[in-house]
C-alpha positions in Angstrom: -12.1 -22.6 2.4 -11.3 -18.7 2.4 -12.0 -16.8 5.6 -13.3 -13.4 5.5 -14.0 -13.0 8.9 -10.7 -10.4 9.5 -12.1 -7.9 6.8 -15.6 -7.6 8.1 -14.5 -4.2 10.7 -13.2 -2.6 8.0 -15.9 -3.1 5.6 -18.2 -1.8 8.8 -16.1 1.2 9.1 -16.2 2.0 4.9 -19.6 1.5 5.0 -20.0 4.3 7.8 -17.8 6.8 6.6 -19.8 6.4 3.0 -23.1 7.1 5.2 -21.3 9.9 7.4 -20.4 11.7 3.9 -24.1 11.3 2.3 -25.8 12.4 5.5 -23.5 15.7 5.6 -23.8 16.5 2.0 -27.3 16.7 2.6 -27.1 18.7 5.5 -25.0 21.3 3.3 -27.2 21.1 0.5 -30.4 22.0 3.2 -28.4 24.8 4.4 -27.4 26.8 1.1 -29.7 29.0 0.8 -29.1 29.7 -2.9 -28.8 26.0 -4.1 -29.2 25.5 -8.1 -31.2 23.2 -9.6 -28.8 21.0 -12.0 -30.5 19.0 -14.7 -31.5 15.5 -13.8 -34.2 13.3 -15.3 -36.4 16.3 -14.7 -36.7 18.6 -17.3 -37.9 21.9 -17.4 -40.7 22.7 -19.9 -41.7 25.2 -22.4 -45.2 25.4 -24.0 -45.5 28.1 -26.9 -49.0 28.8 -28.1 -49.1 30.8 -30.8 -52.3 32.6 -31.7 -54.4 31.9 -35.3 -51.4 30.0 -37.2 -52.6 27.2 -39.4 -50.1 25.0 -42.1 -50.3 27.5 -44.3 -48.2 29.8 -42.4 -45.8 27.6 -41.4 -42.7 26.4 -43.1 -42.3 22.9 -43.7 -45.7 22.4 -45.2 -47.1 22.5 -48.6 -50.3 24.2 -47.5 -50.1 27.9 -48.8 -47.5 29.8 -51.0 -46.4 32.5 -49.1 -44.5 31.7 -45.9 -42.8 33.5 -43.3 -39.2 33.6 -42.4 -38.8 32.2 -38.9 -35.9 30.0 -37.9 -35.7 29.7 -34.8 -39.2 28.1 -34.9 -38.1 25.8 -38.1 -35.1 25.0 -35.4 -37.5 23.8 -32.9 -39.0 21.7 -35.6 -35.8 20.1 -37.4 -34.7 19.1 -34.1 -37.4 17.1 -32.9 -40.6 15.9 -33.9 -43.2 17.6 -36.9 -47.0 16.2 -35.8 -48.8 16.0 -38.4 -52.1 15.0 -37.2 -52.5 17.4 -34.5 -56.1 18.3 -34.1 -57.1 21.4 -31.9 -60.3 23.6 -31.5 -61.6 25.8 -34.2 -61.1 28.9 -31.5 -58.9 29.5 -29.1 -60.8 29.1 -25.6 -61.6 25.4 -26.2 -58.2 24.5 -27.5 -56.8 25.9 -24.2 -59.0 24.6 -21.8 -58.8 21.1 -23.3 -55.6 21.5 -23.1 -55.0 22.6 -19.2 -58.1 20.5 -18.1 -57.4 17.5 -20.5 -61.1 17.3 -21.7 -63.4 17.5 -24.8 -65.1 21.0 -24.5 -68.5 19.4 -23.9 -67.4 18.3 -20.3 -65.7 22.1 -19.4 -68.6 24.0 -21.4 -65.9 25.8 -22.7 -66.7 25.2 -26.8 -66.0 28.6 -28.6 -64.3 31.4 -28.0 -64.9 33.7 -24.2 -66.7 31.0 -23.0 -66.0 30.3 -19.2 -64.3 27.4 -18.2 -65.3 26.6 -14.5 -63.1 27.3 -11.2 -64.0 23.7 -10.0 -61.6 22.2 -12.4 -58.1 21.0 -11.6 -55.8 22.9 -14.1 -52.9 21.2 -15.9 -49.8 23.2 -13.1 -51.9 21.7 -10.4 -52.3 18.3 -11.4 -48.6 18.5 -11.6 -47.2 19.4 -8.5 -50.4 17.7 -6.2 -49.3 14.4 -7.9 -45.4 14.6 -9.0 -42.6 13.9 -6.8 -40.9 17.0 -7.9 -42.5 20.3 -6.9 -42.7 22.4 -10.1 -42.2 26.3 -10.2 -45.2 27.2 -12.6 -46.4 30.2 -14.7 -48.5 31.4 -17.6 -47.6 34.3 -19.3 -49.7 35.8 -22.2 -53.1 35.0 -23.4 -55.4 33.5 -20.9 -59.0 34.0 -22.6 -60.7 30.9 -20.1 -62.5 33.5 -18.1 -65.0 35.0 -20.5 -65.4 39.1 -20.0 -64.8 38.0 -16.1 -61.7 40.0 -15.5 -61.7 40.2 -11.7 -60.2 36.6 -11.9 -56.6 36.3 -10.8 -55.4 32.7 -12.7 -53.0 32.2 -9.8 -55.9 31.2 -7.5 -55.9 27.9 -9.6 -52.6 26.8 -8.7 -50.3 28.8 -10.5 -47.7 30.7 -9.2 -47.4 33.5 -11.4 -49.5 35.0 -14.1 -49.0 37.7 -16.4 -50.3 38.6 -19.6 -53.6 39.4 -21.6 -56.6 38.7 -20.1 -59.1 38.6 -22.9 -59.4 37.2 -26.4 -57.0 40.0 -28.1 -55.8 43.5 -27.8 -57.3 46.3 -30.1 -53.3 47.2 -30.1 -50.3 45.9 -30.2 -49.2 48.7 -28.6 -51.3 50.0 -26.1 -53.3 47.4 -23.8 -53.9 46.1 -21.0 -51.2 43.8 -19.4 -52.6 42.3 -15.9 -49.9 40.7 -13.5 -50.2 39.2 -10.5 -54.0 40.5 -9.9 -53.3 43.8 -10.3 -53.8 45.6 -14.0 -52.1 48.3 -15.9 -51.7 50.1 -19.2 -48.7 48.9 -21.5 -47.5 50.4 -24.6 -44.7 48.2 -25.4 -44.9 46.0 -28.9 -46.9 42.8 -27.0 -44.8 40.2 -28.4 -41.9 41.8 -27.3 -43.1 42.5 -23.6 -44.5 39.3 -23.2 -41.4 37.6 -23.9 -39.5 40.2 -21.8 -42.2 39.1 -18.8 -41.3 35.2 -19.6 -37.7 35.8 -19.4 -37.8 38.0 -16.0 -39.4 35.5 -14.1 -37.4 32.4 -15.6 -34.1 34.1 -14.5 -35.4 33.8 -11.0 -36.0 30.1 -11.2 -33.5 27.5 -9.3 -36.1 25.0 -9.3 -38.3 23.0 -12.2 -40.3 25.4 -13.8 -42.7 24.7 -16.1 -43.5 28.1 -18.2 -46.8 28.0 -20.5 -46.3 30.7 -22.6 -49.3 32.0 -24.9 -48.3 34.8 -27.3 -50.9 37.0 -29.1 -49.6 37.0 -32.2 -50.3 36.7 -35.1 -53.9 37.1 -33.7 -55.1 40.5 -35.3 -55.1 43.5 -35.5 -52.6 43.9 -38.6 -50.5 46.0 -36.6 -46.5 46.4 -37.8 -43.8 45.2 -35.4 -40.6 47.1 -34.9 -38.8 46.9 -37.9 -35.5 44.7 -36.9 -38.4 42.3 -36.0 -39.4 41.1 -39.3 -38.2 41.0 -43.3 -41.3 42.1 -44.6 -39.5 45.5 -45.6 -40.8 48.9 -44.4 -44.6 48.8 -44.0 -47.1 51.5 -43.6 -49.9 51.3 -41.0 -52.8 48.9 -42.2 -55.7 50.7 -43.2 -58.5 48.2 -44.6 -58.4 47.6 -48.4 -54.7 46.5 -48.6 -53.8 42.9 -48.6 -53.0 41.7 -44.8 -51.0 39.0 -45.5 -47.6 40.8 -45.1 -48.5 42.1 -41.8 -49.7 38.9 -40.4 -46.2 37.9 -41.8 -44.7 40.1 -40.2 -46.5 39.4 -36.7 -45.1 35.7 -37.1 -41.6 36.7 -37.9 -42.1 39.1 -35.2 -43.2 36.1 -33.2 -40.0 33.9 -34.1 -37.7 36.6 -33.6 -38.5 36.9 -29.5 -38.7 33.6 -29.2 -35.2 33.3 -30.3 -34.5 36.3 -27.6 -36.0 33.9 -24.8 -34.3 30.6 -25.7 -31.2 32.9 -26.0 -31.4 33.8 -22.4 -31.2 30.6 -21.0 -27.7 29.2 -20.4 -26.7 26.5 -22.5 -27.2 23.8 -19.4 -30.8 25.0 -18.8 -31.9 25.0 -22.7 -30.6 21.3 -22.9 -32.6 20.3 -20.0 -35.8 21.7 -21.1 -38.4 20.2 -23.4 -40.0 22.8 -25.7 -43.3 22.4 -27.1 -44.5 24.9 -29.7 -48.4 24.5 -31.0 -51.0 26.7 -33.1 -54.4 27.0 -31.3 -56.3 27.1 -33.8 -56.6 27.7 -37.9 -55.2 30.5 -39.9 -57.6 33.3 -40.0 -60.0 33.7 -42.9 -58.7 37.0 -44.2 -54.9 35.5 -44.5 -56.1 32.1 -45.5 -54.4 30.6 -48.9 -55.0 27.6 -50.8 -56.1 24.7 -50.4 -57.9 26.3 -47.9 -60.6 28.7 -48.0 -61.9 31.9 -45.6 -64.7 29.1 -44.4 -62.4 26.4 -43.5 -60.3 27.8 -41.6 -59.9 29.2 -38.3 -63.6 29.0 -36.8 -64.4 25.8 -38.7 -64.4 22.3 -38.1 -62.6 21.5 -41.6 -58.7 20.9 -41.2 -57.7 24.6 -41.9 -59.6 24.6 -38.9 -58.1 22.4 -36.5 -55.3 20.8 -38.0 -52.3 23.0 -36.7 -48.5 22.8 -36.5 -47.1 21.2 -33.4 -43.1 20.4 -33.0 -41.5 19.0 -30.2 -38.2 19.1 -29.3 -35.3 19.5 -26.6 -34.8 17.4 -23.2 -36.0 13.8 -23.9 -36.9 14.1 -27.4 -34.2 11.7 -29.1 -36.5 10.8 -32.3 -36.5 13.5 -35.2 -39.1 14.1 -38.6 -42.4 13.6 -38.9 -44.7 11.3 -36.8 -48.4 11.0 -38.2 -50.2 9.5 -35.1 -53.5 11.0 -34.4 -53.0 14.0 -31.1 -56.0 15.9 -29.8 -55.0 19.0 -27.8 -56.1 17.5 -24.7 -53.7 14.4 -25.2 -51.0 17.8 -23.6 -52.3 17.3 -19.9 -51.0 13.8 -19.6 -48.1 13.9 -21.9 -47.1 17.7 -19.8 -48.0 15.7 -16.8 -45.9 12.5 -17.5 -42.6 14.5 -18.5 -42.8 16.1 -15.4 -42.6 12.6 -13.3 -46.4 12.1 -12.9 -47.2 8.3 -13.2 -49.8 8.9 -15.8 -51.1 7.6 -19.2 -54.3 8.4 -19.4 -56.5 10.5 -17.6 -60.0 12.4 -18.3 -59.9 12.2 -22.0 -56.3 12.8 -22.1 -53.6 10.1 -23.6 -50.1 10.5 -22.6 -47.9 10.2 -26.2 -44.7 10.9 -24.4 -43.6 6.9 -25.7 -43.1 9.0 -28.8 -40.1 11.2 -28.3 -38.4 8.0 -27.9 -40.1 5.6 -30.3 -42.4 5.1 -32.9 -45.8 3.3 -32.1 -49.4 4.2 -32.7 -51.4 5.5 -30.1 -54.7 6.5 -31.0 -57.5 5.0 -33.1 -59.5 7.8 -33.2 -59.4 11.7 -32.8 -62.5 14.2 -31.8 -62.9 17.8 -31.8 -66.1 20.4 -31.9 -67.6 23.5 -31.7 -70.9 25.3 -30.3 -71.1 29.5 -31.4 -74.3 29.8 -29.9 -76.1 28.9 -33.7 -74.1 25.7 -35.0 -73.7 23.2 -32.8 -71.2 20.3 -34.6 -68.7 17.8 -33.5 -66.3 15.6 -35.9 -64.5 12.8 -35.5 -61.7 11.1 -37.5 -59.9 7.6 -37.5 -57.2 9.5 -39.9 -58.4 7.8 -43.1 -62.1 9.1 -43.1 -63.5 11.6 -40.9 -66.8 12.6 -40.2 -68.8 15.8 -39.0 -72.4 15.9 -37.5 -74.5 18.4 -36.1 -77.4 18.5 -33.2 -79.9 18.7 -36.5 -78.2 15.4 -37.2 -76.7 16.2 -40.4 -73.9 14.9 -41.2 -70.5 15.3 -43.7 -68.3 12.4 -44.4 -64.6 12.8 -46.2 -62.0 11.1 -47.0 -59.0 11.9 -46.1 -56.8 10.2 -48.2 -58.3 11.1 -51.1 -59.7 14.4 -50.5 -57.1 15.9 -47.7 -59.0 18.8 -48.2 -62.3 18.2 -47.7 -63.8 18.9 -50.9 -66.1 16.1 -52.0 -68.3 15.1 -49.4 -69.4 11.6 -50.0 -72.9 11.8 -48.5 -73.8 13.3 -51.6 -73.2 10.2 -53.2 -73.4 6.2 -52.8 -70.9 4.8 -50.3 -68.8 1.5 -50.7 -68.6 -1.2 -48.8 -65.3 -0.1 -46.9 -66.8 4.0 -46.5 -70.1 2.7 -44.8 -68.2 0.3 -42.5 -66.0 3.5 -41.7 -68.6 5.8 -41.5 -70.3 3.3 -39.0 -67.3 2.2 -37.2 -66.9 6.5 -37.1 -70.7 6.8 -35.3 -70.0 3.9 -33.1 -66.7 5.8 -31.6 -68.8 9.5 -31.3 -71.9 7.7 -29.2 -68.9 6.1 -26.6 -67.1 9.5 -26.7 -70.0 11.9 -26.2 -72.0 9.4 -23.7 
């Protein structure tokens, strides 16, 4: 038999120099005050909302005819993950408090656009860092439009750590309005998408830790106002005067839009963009006045139909390893958990959020069913969809029923006629679902 009895001092002693070494790199680490944060498991991430941009006015789909040119967004998309099924609000209040609350608008009250969504609830950056292991620097910059007309509001109070941006639903320029940061408000008459980004790149040069940067642009939300020419490729436009076709300034305003978010990925050094997971959504439908075929100016932004609610969403960057199209069914409030998760909370599902992180990694199906709804103050209508058939009722109880496979595009409701076999067992099975969501 071997004995080892003569090498167990020195094992003792490499064992305590290993520990002597750990302890005092930590010590140095504590005491530098201007430490980095180097990438780990821990990414940083980037939500980019943009405002009223349905399938028809983004590339990559075969909604619409005319298109904008915007690579660095069709960058975002070809290097990670197209969803297809995406399902927001039909406004852009409810998509954004479902989205930071991770609940259906008919638990936050917050159902159409400048509603209010209550102080009481625990925001998305919150959630985060009072359940995470990893203390998150957070921010919103841009759009915030959860407060109503209440302006005195300062969205920091809710557990964020910086805001800046537009308070309200939209600017009546793009070049003169009212930019509010950290509480305190002022006049700005620098192009919006331009100074927002500007704002977004400021504070993420002073980050050493995790951030996680929410970023909600304007645009292309009206009015038709030009952008600075090297902006866009829409040529040399005059100012919009009503009567002229909108379409190339809202083309504009998305090229625009694309262009400074190639300024802000640009400013990050090439370690930092590979550790950050980017997330780029529309909040809602295409507006009626740019809205092209198959869609209509009644089914899209502001309606329940999919011109509606159906929006682009790509995913890409730190963790993402899967790349195309994925066709599971998301609701905007499936964000909180997945936001959540990638940031090292153990969570799957919570409120009536579902975590799809699995999905940057693999392919699996997640959800059955997806639900979304609206309340203007004169209709009051919900729908719900299982991705083959989806249905829409009202509080008059009347209802629409389409299917999706057939009729992508809603135009043959089939209430109007005699249902099979298979579209009353959907249609039930549909019913079923809304009475266990809206209990």
């Amino acid at each position: 038999m071997r004995k080892y009895k003569s090498s167990l001092p020195n094992l003792m002693i490499f064992i305590s120099l290993l520990f002597f070494i750990a302890v005092y790199a930590c010590k140095k680490d504590e005491e530098s005050p201007n430490s980095v944060f180097t990438p780990t498991s821990t990414p940083n991430i980037l939500l980019i909302i943009a405002d009223d941009l349905g399938k028809d006015a983004a590339s990559g789909f075969s909604e619409g005819s005319i298109k904008p040119s915007t690579p660095n967004i069709d960058a975002l998309k070809t290097s990670g993950i197209s969803f297809t099924n995406f399902w927001v609000y039909p406004t852009c209040s409810p998509t954004r408090a479902s989205i930071i609350t991770g609940k259906y608008g008919y638990r936050t009250g917050v159902k159409w656009a400048s509603d209010e969504m209550n102080l009481s609830e625990t925001i998305l950056q919150k959630y985060i860092n009072d359940n995470g292991s990893i203390n998150y620097k957070t921010a919103i910059v841009g759009k915030w439009h959860l407060s109503g007309n209440n302006t005195s509001l300062n969205p920091e109070s809710l557990g964020l750590d910086y805001y800046a941006g537009i308070f309200t639903g939209a600017v009546s320029s793009y070049y003169n309005w009212p930019l509010t940061e950290d509480g305190i408000s002022s006049n700005e008459n620098q192009y919006c998408t331009k100074k927002l980004t500007d704002l977004a790149k400021d504070w993420l040069s002073q980050q050493n830790d995790p951030w996680f940067l929410w970023l909600a642009y304007n645009a292309p939300h009206t009015p038709f106002h030009v952008p600075p020419n090297a902006m866009h490729n829409q040529g040399n436009l005059p100012a919009y005067v009503d009567g002229v076709s909108p379409m190339p300034y809202y083309m504009a305003a998305i090229e625009a839009l694309d262009f400074q978010i190639g300024k802000l990925l640009e400013s990050l050094s090439e370690v930092e963009r590979e550790n950050t997971l980017i997330i780029f959504i529309g909040d809602n439908g295409t507006p009626g006045q740019v809205a092209q075929s198959p869609y209509s100016s009644v089914t899209v932004k502001g309606s329940l139909y999919q011109g509606g609610i159906n929006t682009p969403m790509y995913i890409s960057g730190k963790g993402v390893s899967r790349t195309g199209i994925d066709q599971n069914l998301i609701n905007s409030t499936d964000l909180f958990a997945t936001i959540a998760a990638a940031a090292g909370v153990p969570v799957n599902e919570i409120n009536d959020s579902k975590s799809f992180i699995s999905l940057f990694s693999e392919s699996s199906s997640l959800r059955d069913f997806q639900y979304s709804e609206m309340n203007n103050g004169t209709d009051d209508i919900w729908t719900i969809s299982n991705g083959n058939f989806k249905l829409l009722e009202n509080a008059n109880n009347q209802k629409e029923f389409y299917d999706l496979t057939n009729d992508p595009y809603e135009q043959n409701n089939l209430l109007n006629g005699t249902l099979t076999s298979i579209q009353l067992s959907a249609k039930t099975e549909l019913e079923n679902e809304l009475l266990v969501i809206r209990q």
